[in-house]
C-alpha positions as CSV (number, residue, x, y, z in Angstrom):
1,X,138.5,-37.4,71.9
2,X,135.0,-36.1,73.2
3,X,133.9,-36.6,76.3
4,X,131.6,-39.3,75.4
5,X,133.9,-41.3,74.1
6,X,136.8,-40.9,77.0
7,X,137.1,-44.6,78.3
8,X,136.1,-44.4,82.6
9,X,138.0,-46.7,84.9
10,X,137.7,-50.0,83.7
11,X,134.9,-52.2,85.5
12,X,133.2,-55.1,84.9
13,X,129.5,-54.3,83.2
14,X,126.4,-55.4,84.6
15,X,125.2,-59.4,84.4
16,X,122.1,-60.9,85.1
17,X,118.8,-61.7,82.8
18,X,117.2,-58.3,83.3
19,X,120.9,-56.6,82.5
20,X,121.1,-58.9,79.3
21,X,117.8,-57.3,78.1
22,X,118.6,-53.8,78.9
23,X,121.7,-54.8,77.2
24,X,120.2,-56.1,73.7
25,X,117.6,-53.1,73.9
26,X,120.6,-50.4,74.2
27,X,122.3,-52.7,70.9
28,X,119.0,-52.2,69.4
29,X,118.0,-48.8,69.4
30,X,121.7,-47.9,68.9
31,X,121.7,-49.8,66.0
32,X,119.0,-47.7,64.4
33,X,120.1,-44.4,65.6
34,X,123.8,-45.0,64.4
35,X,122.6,-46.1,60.8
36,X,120.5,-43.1,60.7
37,X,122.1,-40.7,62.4
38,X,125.7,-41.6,62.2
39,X,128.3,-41.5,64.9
40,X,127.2,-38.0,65.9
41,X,124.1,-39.4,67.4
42,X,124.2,-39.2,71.1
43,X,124.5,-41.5,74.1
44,X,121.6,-39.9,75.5
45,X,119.6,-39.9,72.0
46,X,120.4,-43.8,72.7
47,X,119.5,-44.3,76.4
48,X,115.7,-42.8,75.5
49,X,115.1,-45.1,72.8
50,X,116.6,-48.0,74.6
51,X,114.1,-47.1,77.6
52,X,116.9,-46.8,80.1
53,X,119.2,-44.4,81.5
54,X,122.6,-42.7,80.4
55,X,124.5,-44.1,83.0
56,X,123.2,-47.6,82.0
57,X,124.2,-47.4,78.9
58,X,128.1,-46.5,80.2
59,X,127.8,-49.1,82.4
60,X,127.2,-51.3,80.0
61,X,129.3,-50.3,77.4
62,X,132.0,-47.7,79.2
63,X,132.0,-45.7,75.9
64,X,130.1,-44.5,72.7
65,X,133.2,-46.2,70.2
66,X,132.9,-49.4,72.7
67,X,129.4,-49.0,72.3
68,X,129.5,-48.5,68.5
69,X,132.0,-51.8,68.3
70,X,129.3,-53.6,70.5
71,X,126.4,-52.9,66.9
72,X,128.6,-53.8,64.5
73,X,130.1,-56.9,66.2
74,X,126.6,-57.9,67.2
75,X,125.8,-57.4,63.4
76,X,128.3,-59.4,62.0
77,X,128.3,-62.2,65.0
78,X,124.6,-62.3,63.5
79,X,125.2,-64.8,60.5
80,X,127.5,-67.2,62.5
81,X,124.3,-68.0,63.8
82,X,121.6,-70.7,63.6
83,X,123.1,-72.9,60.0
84,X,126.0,-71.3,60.1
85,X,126.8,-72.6,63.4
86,X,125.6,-75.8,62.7
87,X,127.5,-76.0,59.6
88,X,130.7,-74.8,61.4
89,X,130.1,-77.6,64.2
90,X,130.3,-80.8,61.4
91,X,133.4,-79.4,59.7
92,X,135.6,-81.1,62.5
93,X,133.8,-84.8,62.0
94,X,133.4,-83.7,58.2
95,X,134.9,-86.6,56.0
96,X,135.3,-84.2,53.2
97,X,136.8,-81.4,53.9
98,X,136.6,-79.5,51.2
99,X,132.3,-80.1,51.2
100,X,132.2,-79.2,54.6
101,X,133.8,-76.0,54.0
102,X,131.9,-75.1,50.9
103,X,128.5,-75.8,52.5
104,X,129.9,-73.7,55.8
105,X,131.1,-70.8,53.3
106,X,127.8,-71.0,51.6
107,X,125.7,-70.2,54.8
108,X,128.4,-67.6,55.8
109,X,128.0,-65.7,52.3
110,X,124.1,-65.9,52.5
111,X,123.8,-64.7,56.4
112,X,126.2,-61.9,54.9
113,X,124.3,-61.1,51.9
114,X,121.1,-61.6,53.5
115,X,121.7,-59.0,56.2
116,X,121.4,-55.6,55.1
117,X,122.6,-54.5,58.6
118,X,126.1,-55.9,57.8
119,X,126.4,-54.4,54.8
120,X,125.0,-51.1,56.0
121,X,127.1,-51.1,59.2
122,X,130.4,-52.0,57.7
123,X,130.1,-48.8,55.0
124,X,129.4,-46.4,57.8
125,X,132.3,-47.6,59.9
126,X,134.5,-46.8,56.5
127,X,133.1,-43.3,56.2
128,X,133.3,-42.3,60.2
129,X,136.9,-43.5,60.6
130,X,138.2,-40.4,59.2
131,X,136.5,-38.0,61.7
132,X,136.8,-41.2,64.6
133,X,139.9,-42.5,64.4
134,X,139.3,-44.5,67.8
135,X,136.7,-46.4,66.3
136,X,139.2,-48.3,63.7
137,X,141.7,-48.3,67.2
138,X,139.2,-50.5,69.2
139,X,137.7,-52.7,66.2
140,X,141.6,-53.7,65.8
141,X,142.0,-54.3,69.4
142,X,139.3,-56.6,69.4
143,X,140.8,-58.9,66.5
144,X,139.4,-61.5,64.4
145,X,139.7,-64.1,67.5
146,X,136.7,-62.2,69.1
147,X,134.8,-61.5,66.2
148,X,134.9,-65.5,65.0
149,X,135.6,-67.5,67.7
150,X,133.7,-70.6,66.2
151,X,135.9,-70.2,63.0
152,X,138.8,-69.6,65.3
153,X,138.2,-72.9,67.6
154,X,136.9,-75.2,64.3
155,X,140.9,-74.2,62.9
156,X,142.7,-74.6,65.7
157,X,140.8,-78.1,66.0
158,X,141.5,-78.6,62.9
159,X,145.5,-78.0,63.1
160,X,145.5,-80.3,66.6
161,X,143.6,-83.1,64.3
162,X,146.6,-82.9,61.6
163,X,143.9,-82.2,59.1
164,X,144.9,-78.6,58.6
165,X,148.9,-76.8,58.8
166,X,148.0,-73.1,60.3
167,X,150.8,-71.5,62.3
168,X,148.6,-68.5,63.1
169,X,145.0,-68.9,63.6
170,X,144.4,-64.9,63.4
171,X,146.3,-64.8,59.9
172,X,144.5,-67.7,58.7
173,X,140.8,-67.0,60.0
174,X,141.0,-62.8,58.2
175,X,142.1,-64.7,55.0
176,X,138.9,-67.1,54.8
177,X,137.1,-63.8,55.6
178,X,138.6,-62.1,52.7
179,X,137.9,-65.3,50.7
180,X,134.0,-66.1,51.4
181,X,132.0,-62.6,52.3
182,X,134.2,-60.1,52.0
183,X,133.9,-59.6,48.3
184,X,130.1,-59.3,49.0
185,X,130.7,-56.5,51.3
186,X,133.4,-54.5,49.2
187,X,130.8,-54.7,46.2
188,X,127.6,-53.5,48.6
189,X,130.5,-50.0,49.1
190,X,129.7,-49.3,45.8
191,X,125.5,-50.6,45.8
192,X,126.4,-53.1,43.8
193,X,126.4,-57.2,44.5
194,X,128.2,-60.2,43.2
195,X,125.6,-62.5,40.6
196,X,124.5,-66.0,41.7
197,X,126.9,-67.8,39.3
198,X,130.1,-66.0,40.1
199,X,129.3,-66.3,44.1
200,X,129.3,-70.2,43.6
201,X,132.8,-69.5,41.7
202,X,134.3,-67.5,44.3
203,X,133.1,-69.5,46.9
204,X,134.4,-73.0,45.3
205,X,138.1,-71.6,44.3
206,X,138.3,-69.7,47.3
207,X,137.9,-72.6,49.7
208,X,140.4,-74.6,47.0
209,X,142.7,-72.3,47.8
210,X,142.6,-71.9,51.3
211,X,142.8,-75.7,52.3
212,X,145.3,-75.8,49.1
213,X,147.6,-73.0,51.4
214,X,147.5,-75.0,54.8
215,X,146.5,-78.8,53.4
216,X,149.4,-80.2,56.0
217,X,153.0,-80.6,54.9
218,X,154.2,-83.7,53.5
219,X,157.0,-84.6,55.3
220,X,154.6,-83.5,58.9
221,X,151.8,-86.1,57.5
């Protein structure tokens, strides 16, 4: 491991308005530089274009992986924004379930497909494992909790309601994952994309199935 990418002592990183905006210009311009540049691109490289120093960006971030995990978290926390959220937030008082998931797995596959940085962040993270194994160490420490924690809350809601049977939210929130957009990003590995009409497909079985696995158990009812 390089010595950028050696983890310092563990501290807590710097909060406050003015650190939040050094903190979304250093996600920023390390955004740009990684999809250009790679994970070879360096820390420094970073702190110029962000308009701030080295050590801010370590304080921020205590490492380039951490740092890297920060863009492509940030990139893919980016569609469970705005309608997603909101369509998230009615699945709970949702009469129909099964609608209310559609419509929320609809908004989740458009923010995906609609945002080229997604797409564009995910392959590069599949073709820099090999030389940075810490980089797929660190994006599965995080876990699916922390990268959906709306999705993770609305299930667990869900299961306390006696709407929904999930033993294990993290199981249950990577196989909706794998169900709505993550077809769209395996296609985008090879440039390619999924056609209106078989999106709507996918998206309609997809959500059958998944209520269809954890619908609650008869004799629990």
């Amino acid at each position: 491991m390089s010595p950028e990418n050696a983890a310092p002592p563990a501290k807590q990183p710097p909060a406050g308005p003015r650190a939040e905006a050094k903190r979304r210009a250093i996600v920023k311009a390390a955004r740009e530089l990684f999809l250009r540049d790679g994970f070879d691109v360096s820390v420094e490289a970073i702190a110029d274009a962000a308009g701030v120093s080295k050590v801010t960006v370590y304080n921020h971030f205590g490492t380039k992986a951490d740092l890297f995990i920060g863009v492509v978290k940030d990139a893919l926390d980016a569609p469970l924004g705005g309608t997603l959220t909101e369509a998230i937030d009615r699945i709970t008082a949702a009469d129909d379930l099964a609608e209310a998931f559609v419509a929320t797995g609809r908004a989740w596959i458009e923010g995906t497909r609609g945002n080229p940085d997604v797409l564009a962040l995910r392959n590069l993270v599949a073709r820099e494992l090999r030389r940075f194994p810490e980089l797929g160490e660190a994006w599965h420490q995080a876990g699916p909790d922390r990268h959906h924690p709306a999705v993770s809350e609305t299930l667990r809601q869900l299961t306390e309601q006696g709407r929904l049977d999930i033993p294990d939210i993290d199981v249950a929130v990577l196989q909706l994952y794998s169900l709505l957009p993550f077809p769209h990003l395996v296609f985008s590995t090879y440039g390619t994309g999924i056609d209106d009409d078989l999106t709507e497909r996918l998206l309609i079985s997809g959500v059958d199935m998944f209520l269809g696995r954890y619908a609650p158990h008869p004799t629990r009812a």
